[in-house]
matplotlib code that plots the C-alpha trace (Angstrom):
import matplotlib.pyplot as plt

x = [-4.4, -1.6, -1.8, -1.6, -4.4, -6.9, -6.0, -6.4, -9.7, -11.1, -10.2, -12.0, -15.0, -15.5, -14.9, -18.2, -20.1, -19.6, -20.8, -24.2, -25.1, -24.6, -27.6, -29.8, -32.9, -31.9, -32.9, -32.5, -29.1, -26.5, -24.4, -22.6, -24.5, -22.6, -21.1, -22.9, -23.4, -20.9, -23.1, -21.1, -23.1, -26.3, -26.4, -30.0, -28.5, -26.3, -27.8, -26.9, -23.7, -22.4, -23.3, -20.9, -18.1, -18.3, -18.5, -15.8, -13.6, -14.1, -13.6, -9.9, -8.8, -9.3, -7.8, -3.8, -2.2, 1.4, 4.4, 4.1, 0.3, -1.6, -2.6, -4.2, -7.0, -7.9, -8.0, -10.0, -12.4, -13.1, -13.5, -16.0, -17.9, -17.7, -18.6, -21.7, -22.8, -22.6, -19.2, -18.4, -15.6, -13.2, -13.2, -12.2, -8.7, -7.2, -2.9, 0.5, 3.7, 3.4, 0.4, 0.3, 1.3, -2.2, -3.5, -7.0, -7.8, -11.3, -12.8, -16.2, -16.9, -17.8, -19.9, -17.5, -14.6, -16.3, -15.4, -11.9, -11.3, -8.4, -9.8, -8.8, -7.3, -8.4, -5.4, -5.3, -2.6, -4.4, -1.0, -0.1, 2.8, 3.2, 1.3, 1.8, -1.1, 0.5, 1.1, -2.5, -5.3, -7.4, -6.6, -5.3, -6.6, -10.4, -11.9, -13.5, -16.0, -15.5, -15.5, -16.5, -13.8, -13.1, -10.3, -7.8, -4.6, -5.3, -8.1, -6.2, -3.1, -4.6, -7.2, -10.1, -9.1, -9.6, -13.2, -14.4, -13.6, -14.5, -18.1, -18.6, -18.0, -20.7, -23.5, -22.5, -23.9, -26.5, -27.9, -27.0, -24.4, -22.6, -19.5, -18.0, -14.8, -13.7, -12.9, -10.4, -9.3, -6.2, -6.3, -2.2, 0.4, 3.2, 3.5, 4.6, 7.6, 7.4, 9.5, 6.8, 5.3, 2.1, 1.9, 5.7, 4.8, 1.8, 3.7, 6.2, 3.9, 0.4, 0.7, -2.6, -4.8, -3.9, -3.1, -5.1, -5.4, -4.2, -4.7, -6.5, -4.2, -3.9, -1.8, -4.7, -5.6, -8.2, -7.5, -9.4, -8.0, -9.9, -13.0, -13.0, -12.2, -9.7, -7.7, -8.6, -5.0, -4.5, -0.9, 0.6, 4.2, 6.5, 10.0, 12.4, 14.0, 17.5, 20.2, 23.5, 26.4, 29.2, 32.1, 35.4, 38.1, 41.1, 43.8, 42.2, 44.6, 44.0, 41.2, 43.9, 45.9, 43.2, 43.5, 41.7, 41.0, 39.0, 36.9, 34.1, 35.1, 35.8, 32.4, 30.6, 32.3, 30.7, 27.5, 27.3, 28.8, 25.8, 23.4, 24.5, 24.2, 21.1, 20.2, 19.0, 15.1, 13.4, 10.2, 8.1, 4.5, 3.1, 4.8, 4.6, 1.1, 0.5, 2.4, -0.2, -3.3, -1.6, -1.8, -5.3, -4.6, -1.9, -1.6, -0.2, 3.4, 3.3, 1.7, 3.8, 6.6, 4.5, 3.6, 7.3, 8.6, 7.0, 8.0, 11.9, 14.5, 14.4, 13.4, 16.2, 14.4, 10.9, 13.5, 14.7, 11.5, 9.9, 13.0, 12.1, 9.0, 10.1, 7.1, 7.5, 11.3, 11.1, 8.6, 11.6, 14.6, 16.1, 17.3, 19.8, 19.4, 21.4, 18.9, 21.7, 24.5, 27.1, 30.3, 33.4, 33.5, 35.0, 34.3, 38.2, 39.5, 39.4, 36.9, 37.9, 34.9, 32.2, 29.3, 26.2, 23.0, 21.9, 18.3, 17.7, 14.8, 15.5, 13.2, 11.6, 13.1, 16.6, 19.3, 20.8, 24.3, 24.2, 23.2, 25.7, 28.0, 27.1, 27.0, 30.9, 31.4, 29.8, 31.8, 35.0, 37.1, 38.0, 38.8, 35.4, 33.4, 29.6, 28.0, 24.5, 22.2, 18.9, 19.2, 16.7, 13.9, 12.5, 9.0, 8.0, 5.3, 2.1, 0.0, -2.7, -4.8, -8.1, -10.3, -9.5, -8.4, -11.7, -13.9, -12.2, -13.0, -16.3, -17.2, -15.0, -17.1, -20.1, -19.3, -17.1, -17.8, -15.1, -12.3, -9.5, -8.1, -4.3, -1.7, 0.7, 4.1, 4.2, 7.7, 7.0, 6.4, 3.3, 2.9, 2.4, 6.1, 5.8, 3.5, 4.9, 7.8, 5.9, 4.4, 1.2, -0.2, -1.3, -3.0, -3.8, -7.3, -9.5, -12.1, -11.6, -10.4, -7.8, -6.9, -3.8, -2.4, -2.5, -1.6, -1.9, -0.5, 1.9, 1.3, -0.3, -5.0, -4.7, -7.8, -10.2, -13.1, -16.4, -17.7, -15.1, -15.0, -18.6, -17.9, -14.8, -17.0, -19.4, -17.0, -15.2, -18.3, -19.1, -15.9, -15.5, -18.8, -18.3, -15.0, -16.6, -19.9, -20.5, -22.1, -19.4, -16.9]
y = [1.0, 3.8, 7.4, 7.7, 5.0, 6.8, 10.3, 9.1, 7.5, 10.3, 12.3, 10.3, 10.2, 13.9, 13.9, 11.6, 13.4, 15.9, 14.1, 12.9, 16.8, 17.9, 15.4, 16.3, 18.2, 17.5, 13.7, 10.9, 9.0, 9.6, 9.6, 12.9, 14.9, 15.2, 18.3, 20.0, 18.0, 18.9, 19.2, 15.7, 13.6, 14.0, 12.6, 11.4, 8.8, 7.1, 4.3, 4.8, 3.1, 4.6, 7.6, 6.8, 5.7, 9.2, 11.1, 9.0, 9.9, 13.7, 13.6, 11.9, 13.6, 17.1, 16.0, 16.5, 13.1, 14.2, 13.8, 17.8, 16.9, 14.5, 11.0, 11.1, 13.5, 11.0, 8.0, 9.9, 11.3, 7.7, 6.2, 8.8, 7.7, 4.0, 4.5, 6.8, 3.6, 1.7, -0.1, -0.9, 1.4, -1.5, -2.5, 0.8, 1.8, 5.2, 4.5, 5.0, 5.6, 9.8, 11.6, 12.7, 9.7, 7.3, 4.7, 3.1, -0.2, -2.2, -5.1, -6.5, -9.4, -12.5, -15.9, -16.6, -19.0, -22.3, -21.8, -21.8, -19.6, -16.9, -13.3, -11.3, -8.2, -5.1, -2.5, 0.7, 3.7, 6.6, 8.7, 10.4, 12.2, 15.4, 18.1, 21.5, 23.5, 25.7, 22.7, 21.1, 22.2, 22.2, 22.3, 18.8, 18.9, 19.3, 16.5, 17.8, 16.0, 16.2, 14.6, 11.4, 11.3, 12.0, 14.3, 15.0, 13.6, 10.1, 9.7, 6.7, 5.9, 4.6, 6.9, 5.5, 1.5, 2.7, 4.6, 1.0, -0.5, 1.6, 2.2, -1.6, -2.8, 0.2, -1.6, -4.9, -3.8, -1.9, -5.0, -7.3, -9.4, -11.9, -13.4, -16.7, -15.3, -11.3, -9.2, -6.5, -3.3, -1.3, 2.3, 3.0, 5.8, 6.4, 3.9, 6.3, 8.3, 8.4, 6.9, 5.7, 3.0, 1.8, -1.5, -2.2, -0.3, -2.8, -5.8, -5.1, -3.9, -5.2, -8.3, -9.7, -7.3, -7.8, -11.6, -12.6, -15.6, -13.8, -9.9, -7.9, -4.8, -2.2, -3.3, -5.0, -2.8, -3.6, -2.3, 0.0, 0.2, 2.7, 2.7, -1.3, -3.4, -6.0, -7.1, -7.6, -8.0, -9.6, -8.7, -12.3, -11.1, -7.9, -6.7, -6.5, -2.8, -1.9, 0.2, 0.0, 3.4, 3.2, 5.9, 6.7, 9.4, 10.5, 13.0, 15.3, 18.4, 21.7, 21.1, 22.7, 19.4, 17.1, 13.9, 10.6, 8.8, 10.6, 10.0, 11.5, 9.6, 6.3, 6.6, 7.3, 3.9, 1.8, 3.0, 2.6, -1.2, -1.4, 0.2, -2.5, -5.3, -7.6, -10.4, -13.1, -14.3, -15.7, -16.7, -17.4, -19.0, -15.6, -14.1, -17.2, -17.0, -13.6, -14.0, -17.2, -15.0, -12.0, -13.5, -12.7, -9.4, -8.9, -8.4, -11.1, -10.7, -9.9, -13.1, -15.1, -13.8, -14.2, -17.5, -18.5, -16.9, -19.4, -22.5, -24.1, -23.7, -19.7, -18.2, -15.8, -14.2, -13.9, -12.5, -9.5, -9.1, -8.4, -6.7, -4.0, -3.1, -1.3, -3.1, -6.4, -6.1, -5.2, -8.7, -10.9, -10.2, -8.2, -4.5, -2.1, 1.6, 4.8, 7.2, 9.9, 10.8, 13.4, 14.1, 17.1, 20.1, 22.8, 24.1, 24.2, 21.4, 17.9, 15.8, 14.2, 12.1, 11.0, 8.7, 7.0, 5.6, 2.5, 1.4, -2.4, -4.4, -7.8, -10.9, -12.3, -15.6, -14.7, -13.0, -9.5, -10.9, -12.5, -8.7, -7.4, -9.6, -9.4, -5.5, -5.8, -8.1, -6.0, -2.8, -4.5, -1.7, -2.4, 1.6, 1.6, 0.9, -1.0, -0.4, -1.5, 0.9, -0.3, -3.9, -7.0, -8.0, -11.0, -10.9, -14.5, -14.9, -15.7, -18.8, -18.5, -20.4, -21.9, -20.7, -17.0, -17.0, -19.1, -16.7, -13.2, -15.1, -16.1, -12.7, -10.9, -13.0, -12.0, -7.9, -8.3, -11.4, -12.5, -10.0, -12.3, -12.6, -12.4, -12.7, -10.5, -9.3, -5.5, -3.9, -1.7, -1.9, -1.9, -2.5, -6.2, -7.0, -6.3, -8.9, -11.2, -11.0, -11.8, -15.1, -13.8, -13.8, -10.7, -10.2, -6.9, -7.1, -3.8, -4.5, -0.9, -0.3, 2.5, 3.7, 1.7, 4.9, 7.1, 6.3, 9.4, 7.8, 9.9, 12.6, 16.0, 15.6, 11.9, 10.9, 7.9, 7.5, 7.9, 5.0, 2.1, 3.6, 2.1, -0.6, -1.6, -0.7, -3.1, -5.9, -5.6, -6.0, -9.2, -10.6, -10.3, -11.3, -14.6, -15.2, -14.7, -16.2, -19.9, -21.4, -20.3, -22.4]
z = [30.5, 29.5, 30.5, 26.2, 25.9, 28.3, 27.0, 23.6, 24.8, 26.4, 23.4, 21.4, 23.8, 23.2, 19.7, 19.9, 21.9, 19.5, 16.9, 18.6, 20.1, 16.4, 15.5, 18.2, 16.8, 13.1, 13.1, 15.4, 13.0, 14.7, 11.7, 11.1, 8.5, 5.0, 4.2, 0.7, -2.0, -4.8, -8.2, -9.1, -7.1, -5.2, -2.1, -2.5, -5.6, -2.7, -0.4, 3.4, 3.4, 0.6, 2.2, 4.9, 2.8, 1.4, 3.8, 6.0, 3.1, 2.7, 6.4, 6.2, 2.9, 5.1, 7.8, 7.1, 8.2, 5.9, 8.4, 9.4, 10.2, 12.4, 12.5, 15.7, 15.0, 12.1, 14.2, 16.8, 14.1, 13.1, 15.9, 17.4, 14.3, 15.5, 19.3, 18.0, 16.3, 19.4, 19.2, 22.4, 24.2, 25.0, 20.9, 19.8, 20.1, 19.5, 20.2, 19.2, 19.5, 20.3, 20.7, 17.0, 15.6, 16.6, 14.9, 15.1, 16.1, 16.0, 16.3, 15.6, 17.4, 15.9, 17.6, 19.7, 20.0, 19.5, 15.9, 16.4, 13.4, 14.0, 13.1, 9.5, 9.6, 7.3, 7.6, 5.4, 6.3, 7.2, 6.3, 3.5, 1.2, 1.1, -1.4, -2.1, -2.7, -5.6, -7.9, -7.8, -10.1, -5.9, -3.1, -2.0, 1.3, 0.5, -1.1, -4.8, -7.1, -10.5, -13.7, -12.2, -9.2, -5.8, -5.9, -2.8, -1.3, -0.3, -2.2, -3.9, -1.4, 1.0, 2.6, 0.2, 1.2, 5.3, 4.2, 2.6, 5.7, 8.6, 6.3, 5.9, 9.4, 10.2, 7.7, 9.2, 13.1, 11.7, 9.7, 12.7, 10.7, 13.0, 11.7, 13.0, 13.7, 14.9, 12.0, 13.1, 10.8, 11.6, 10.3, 10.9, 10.3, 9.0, 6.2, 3.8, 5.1, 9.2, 11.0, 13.6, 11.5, 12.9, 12.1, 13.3, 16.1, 17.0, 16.0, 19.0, 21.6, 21.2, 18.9, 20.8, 18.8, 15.3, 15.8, 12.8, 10.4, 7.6, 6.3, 3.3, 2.5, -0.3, -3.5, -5.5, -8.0, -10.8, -13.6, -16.6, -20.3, -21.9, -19.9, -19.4, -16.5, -17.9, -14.3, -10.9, -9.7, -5.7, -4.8, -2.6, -2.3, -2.9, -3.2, -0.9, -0.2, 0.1, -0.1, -0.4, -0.3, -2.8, -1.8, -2.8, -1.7, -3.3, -2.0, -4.9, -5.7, -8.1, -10.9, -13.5, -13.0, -13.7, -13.8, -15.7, -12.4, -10.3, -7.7, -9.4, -12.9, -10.5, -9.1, -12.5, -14.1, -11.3, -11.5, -15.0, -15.0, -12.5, -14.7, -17.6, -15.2, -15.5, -12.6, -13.5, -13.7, -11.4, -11.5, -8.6, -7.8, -8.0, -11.1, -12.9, -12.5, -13.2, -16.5, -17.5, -16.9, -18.4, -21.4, -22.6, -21.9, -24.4, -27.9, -30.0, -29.6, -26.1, -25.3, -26.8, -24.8, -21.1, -22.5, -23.1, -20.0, -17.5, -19.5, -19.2, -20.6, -20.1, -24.1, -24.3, -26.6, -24.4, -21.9, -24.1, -25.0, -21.3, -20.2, -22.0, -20.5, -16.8, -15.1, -16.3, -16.3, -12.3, -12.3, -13.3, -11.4, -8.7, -9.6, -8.4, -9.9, -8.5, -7.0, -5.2, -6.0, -3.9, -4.8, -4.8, -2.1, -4.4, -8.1, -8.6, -7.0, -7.9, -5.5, -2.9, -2.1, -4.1, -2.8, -4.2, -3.0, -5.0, -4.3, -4.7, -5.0, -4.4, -5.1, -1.9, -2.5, -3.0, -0.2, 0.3, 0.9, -2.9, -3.6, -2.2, -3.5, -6.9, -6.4, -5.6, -8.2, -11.0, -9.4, -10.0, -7.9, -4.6, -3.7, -3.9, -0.3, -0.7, 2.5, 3.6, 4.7, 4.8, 6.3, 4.6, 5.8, 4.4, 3.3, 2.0, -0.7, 1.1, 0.6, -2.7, -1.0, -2.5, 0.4, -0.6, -4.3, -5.1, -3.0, -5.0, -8.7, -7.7, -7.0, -9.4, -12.0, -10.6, -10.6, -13.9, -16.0, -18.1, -15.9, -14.9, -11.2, -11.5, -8.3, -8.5, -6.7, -6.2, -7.0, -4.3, -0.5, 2.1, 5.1, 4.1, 4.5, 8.7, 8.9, 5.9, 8.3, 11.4, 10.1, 9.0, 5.4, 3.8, 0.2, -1.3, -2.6, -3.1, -5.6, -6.6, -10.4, -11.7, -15.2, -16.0, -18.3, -15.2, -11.7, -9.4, -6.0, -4.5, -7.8, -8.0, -8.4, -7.1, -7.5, -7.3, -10.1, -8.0, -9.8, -8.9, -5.1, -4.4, -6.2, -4.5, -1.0, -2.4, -3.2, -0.2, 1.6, 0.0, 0.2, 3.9, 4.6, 2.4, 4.3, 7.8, 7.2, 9.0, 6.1, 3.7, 5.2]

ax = plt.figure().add_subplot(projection="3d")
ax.plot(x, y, z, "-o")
ax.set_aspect("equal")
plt.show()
C-alpha cells in the first residue's frame, strides 16, 4: 500500500468516525442525518434510499470539486458514508494522482468466481466547471430546492449520476442483494478541465480494479418535450476531439501602407474556406439507428428526411435538409469550426503573425491524418502551417448488444410505455473514450430525463428536476440488478 493510499485511507477512516459519533444518541442508523428540509420536498415523502441519494447529493454539490477546489474531500466524504455501512476497508478506495486530486473506488462483491462473469463498472466524475457566485440566481455551491429541481453545480454534470450510484449500491447491502458478478463504481476527477484525469490515471496504474466487462457512464439522457418523456437515449459511441493550429507570418511593415495580403486577411480567407467546407456523411450502426427510431419523434417533414438519410443512394436533399439542424448536422459528418483566433502585435503596424485554433470532431470510424489532410486541402495556401495539437485517440463504437439493449427497453417500457430506446453518438466527450480506447465497452445510460429546450450542463442554475432524479435512481437500480442477477442471465 502507498504512503498516499494509507493517508488517504486513514483520512477517510476519520471522516467515518465522524459520521457514526454524530449518530450516537440521535438513533441507531448510521446514515448521516439530512440537513433541513427545504419547503420543496419533505423528507418524510422520500423512502430510505431516496433519502440517501439526496442527501449524498447535497453533500457533493457543497463540496467544491472545480479545478481551484478538491476532489479528495468528495471521495473521502463518500466513502466514509460506505465504510459506516459496513463496506469492508479493503473495497473502498480513496486515490489519485495528488492529494487533492482523489478519486473513489468500490466494489461490492458478488458470489464469487464460479460464474465467470467479468464485473461492470458504474463511473460518474465527481468534478465540476467552474461558477461564479454573482451570475447565478443562488449560490452554486449549496444545493437549493425549488420549483420542482435540485438546483447547484453538478446537479446535472455529473454529480447527480455518482449520487444514484453510491445510494443504490448502499440499498443493495442493506437488503442483502448478492450479484453473480462484482459491481464496481468509480467516482473520478478531473473529467472536465484537469489535467489529472482519473480514469486515465487508473487505466495506467491500477487497471486490475476497473477491469470490467463493459461500463455504464453519463451521456444517456431521456428526454422531456413539454412535460413528456418522448426519448430514453443510450449513448454507444462519441466524437473524436482535435485540434489543429493554422499560422502565418509576414515581414508586416507600417499600417498606413497596407497591403491586400495580410497575414490577418490570409488567415481570415482560410478559415472561411473552412467554414464553407462540408465532410462528407457517414453513417454508422449507432446514428443510423438513432435516425430510424427518431422518426416517430418528428414531425412530418422531418421524418421523411431521417427516414431517407439511412437508405442508399445518399438523398441529397434529406442531406440539406438535416444539415441544417446543428445537432443533427454534428450526427453526420466530421466538423472543423474556429474557436481562437490571435493575430497582430501593434494597432499601427501591419501583423506579422496571425494564428488560429480549429476544433474538430471527427467521426469514430474515420482518421485524423484524412483530417488533416482535407484541412490542407480546403486551406489551399501553403504559407499557411496546420499543426496538430491535440493528438487522436480512437474511440470505437461499442457493441449494442442484445444482453444490455434488450434489458434498457424492457424496463424503459415498463417506467415509460410507448418511450422509445434510441442509441446514440454524443458530439461531445466523456470519459468513455479512455476506456473505448482501452478495449472496454462503455454505454451512457441514466434513466434520468431533461428538458430537451434547456440543457444547463456547464451553464449558470444547472439543475436536475427533483422528479426524474429518483426516477433515474430507481431505474438504475433495476437495471443493474437485472444485469447482475443469476437468473437473469
Amino acid at each position: 500500500m502507498s504512503e498516499r493510499l494509507s493517508i488517504l485511507r486513514v483520512t477517510t477512516c476519520l471522516a467515518m468516525m465522524t459520521i457514526v459519533l454524530s449518530a450516537c444518541g440521535k438513533n441507531e442508523d448510521a446514515t448521516p442525518q439530512p440537513a433541513a428540509a427545504e419547503p420543496e420536498l419533505a423528507a418524510a415523502e422520500l423512502l430510505p434510499h431516496q433519502q440517501i441519494a439526496r442527501d449524498i447529493l447535497r453533500e457533493l454539490v457543497e463540496i467544491d470539486t472545480t479545478q481551484a477546489g478538491n476532489t479528495t474531500i468528495a471521495a473521502e466524504a463518500v466513502a466514509a458514508r460506505l465504510l459506516a455501512e459496513g463496506f469492508p476497508q479493503e473495497d473502498v478506495m480513496v486515490m489519485g494522482p495528488t492529494e487533492d486530486r482523489g478519486n473513489l473506488i468500490v466494489r461490492y462483491r458478488g458470489r464469487g468466481g464460479d460464474t465467470g462473469r467479468k464485473p461492470i463498472l458504474l463511473m460518474a466524475h465527481i468534478d465540476v466547471v467552474a461558477a461564479n457566485p454573482e451570475d447565478w440566481e443562488l449560490d452554486p455551491f449549496t444545493m437549493h430546492e425549488q420549483d420542482g429541481y435540485f438546483i447547484g453545480r453538478g446537479t446535472r454534470d455529473d454529480k447527480d449520476d455518482a449520487a444514484v450510484h453510491i445510494s443504490n449500491l448502499i440499498r443493495m447491502k442493506r437488503e442483502g442483494f448478492q450479484p453473480d458478478r462484482d459491481i464496481i463504481v468509480a467516482l473520478t476527477a478531473d473529467e472536465e478541465t484537469g489535467d489529472q484525469n482519473g480514469i486515465t490515471w487508473l487505466l495506467e496504474n491500477h487497471r486490475d480494479l476497473i477491469d470490467v466487462e463493459y461500463a455504464l457512464n453519463e451521456g444517456g439522457d431521456g428526454l422531456i418535450r413539454d412535460g413528456v418523456h418522448v426519448a430514453n437515449q443510450v449513448q454507444a459511441t462519441e466524437k473524436i476531439y482535435l485540434d489543429y493550429q493554422l499560422e502565418t507570418t509576414d515581414p508586416g511593415g507600417h499600417s498606413s501602407v497596407p497591403r491586400k495580403d495580410t497575414a490577418i486577411n490570409r488567415l481570415a480567407d482560410a478559415l472561411v474556406r473552412i467554414r464553407a467546407h462540408d465532410f462528407p456523411v457517414v453513417l454508422n450502426e449507432v446514428t443510423s439507428l438513432y435516425f430510424e427510431r427518431s422518426v416517430e419523434l418528428a414531425d412530418e417533414e422531418m421524418a421523411t428526411a431521417m427516414r431517407a438519410i439511412t437508405q442508399k443512394p445518399l438523398d441529397s436533399s434529406a442531406v440539406a435538409y438535416l444539415s441544417k439542424i446543428p445537432r443533427y448536422n454534428a450526427m453526420l459528418r466530421t466538423t472543423c469550426v474556429t474557436t481562437m483566433v490571435n493575430a497582430g502585435h501593434a494597432e499601427n503596424a501591419l501583423p506579422q503573425r496571425a494564428a488560429a485554433n480549429v476544433n474538430c470532431r471527427m467521426l469514430p470510424t474515420e482518421s485524423a491524418s484524412a483530417v488533416l489532410e482535407t484541412l490542407i486541402t480546403v486551406i489551399g495556401d501553403s504559407r499557411i502551417s496546420v499543426t496538430e495539437i491535440w493528438p487522436e485517440m480512437p474511440s470505437p463504437p461499442s457493441p449494442l448488444t442484445d444482453e444490455l439493449l434488450s434489458a434498457i427497453e424492457e424496463l424503459t417500457e415498463e417506467f415509460w410505455p410507448g418511450v422509445p430506446v434510441i442509441p446514440t453518438m454524443g458530439t461531445g466527450a466523456t470519459d468513455g473514450l479512455y476506456l473505448r480506447n482501452a478495449g472496454i465497452p462503455v454505454y451512457g445510460v441514466s434513466g434520468t430525463f431533461y428538458d430537451i429546450a434547456v440543457d444547463t450542463r456547464h451553464g449558470l442554475n444547472e439543475r436536475v428536476r427533483i422528479d426524474s432524479f429518483f426516477e433515474g435512481q430507481e431505474f438504475m437500480y433495476r437495471l443493474v440488478t437485472r444485469l447482475t442477477r443469476a437468473d437473469a442471465n
